[in-house]
C-alpha positions in Angstrom: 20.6 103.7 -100.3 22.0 106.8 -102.0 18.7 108.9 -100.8 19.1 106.8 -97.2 23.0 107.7 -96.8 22.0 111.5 -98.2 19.0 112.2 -94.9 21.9 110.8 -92.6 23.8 112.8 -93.5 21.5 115.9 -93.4 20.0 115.1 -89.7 23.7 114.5 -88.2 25.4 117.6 -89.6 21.7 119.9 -88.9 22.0 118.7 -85.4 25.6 119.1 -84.4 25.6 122.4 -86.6 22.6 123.8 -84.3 24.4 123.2 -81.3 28.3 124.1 -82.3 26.5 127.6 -83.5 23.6 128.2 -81.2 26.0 131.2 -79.6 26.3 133.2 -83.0 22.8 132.6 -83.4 21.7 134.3 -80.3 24.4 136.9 -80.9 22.6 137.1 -84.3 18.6 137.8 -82.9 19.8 140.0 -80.6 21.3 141.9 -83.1 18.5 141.9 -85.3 16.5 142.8 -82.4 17.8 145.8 -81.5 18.9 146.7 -84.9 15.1 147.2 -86.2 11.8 146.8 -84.9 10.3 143.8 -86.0 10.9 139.9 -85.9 14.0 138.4 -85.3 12.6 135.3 -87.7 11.2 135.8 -91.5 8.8 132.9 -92.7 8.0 132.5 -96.3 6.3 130.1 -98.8 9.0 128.1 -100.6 8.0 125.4 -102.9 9.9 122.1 -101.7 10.5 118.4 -103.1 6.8 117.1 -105.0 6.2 120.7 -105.4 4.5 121.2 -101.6 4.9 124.4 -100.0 6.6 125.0 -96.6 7.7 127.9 -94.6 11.2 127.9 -95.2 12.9 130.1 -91.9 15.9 133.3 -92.3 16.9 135.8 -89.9 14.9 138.8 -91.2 17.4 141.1 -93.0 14.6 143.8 -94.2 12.6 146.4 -92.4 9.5 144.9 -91.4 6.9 144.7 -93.8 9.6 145.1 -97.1 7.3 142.4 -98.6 4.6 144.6 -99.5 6.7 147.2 -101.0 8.6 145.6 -103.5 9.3 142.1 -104.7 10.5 138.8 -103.5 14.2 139.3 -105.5 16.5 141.6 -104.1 19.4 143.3 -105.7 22.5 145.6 -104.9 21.6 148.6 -102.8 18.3 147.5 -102.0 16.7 149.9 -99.2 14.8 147.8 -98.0 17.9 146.1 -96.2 18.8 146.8 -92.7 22.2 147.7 -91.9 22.6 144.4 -89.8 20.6 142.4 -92.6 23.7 143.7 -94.8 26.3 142.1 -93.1 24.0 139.2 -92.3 23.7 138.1 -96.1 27.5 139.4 -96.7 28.1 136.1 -95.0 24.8 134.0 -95.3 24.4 133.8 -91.4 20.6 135.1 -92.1 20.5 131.4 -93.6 21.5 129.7 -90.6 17.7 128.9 -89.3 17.5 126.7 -92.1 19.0 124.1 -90.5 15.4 123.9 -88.8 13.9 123.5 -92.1 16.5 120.4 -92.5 16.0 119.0 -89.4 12.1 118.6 -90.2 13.0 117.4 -93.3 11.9 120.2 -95.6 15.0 120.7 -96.7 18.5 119.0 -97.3 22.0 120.8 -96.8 22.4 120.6 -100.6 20.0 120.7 -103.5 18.5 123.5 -105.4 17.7 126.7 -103.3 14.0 126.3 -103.2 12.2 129.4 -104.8 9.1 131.3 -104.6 5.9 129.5 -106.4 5.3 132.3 -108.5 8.5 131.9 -110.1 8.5 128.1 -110.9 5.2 128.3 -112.5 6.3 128.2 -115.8 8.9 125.4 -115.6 8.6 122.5 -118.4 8.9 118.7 -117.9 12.5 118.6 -117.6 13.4 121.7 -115.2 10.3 120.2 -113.4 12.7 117.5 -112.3 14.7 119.5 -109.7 11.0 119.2 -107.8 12.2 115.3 -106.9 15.0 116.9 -104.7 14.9 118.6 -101.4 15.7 122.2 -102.1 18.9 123.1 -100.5 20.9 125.6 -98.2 23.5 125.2 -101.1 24.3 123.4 -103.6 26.0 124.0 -107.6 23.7 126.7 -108.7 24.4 128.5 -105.1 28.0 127.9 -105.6 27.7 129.8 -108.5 25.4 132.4 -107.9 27.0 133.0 -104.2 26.8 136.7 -105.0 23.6 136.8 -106.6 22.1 139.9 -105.5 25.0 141.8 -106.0 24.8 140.6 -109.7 22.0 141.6 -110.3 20.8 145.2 -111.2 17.7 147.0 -109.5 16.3 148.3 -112.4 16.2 145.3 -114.7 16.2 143.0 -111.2 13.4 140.8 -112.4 14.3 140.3 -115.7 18.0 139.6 -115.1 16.7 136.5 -111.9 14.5 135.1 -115.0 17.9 134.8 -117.3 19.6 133.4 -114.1 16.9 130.9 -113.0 17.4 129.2 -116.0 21.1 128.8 -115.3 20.8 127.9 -112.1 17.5 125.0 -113.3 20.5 123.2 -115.6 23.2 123.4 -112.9 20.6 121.6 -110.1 19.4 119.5 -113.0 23.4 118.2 -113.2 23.2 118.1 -109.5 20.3 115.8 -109.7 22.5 113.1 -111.5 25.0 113.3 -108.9 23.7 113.9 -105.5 24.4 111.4 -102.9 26.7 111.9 -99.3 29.7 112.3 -100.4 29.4 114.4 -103.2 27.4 116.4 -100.7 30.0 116.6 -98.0 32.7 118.1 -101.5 29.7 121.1 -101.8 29.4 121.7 -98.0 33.1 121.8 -97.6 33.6 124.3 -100.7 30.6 126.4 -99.8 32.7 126.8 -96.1 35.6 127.5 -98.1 34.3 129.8 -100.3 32.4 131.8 -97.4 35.6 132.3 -95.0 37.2 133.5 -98.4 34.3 136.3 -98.6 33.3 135.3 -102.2 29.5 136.3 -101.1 30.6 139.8 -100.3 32.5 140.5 -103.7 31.0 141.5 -106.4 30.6 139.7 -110.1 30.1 136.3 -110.9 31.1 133.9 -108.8 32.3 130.4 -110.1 33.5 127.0 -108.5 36.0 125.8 -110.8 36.0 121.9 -110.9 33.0 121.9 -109.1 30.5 124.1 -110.9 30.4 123.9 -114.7 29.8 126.8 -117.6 25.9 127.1 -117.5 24.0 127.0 -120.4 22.7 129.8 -122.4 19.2 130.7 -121.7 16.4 130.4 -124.7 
């Protein structure tokens, strides 16, 4: 019933969310459009629930082609970001198209942020258990981590997202024991919160308190 209640959830919110912002998301591509050459949409392999792949969908916030000149993390002051793509992720709209990836069900509005393969190749038994969830738009380890590229430095960038992957694996591991509607409908209303308050623009880590616990320290 829980996992039942949950999809409800996802398709009704997905839906009306689609059609209450279907203005700012046209304002959106016509930004992007004119802001850079290139497409208004980015597509990338994700790894989803079971471990399949999908193409999860973003308003592309890099010059075209940024994929083949550096990696898949970004950090602070990355040139590869557009000016529009700035104030895009500032605020997260360039993850509004994932409501698409919901609607089809390769998604869910909360669960773990689903990652590139490469970087969940080395995951053991028990962070292989986030796989049993639909990655989400946001979620505890998003709450925390609201800021992440701004967190993280460009000259250690990869090494630094390892340290924080592992966090953020034991916070959607927590989730995992929790997740049904209701607790869902608490995340999506302090992820709003937290997004009108600008917490994705400022810098440091960002925390949840009473919603996101201490992580643990990495091994």
């Amino acid at each position: 019933m829980r996992v039942i209640m949950k999809r409800v959830l996802d398709l009704v919110v997905a839906a009306a969310g689609l059609v209450v912002i279907s203005p700012v998301m046209g304002l959106t591509a016509v930004a992007i459009a004119l802001g850079s050459p290139g497409s208004v949409l980015f597509r990338q392999s994700r790894v989803g629930r079971h471990g399949r792949i999908f193409k999860m969908y973003k308003f592309r916030t890099m010059v075209a082609g940024a994929e083949e000149n550096g990696g898949g993390i970004t950090s602070a002051g990355d040139p590869r970001i557009t000016p529009v793509g700035a104030f895009l992720r500032s605020w997260k709209l360039d993850e509004l198209p994932n409501l698409f990836n919901v609607l089809k069900g390769e998604m869910s509005l909360v669960g773990p942020r689903p990652e590139l393969p490469c970087y969940l190749e080395g995951l053991d038994e028990r962070q292989r258990r986030i796989l049993e969830l639909r990655p989400g738009i946001t979620g505890l380890a998003q709450l925390r981590y609201i800021n992440e590229s701004l967190v993280l430095s460009p000259e250690q960038v990869e090494r630094e997202y390892g340290w924080i992957l592992a966090q953020k694996i034991d916070l959607d591991l927590t989730y995992l024991e929790r997740a049904d509607a209701l607790y869902d409908l608490k995340l999506i209303f302090t992820t709003l919160f937290r997004l009108l308050r600008g917490d994705s623009a400022k810098p440091g880590l960002s925390e949840a308190p009473g919603l996101v616990g201490s992580p643990k320290t990495a091994n």
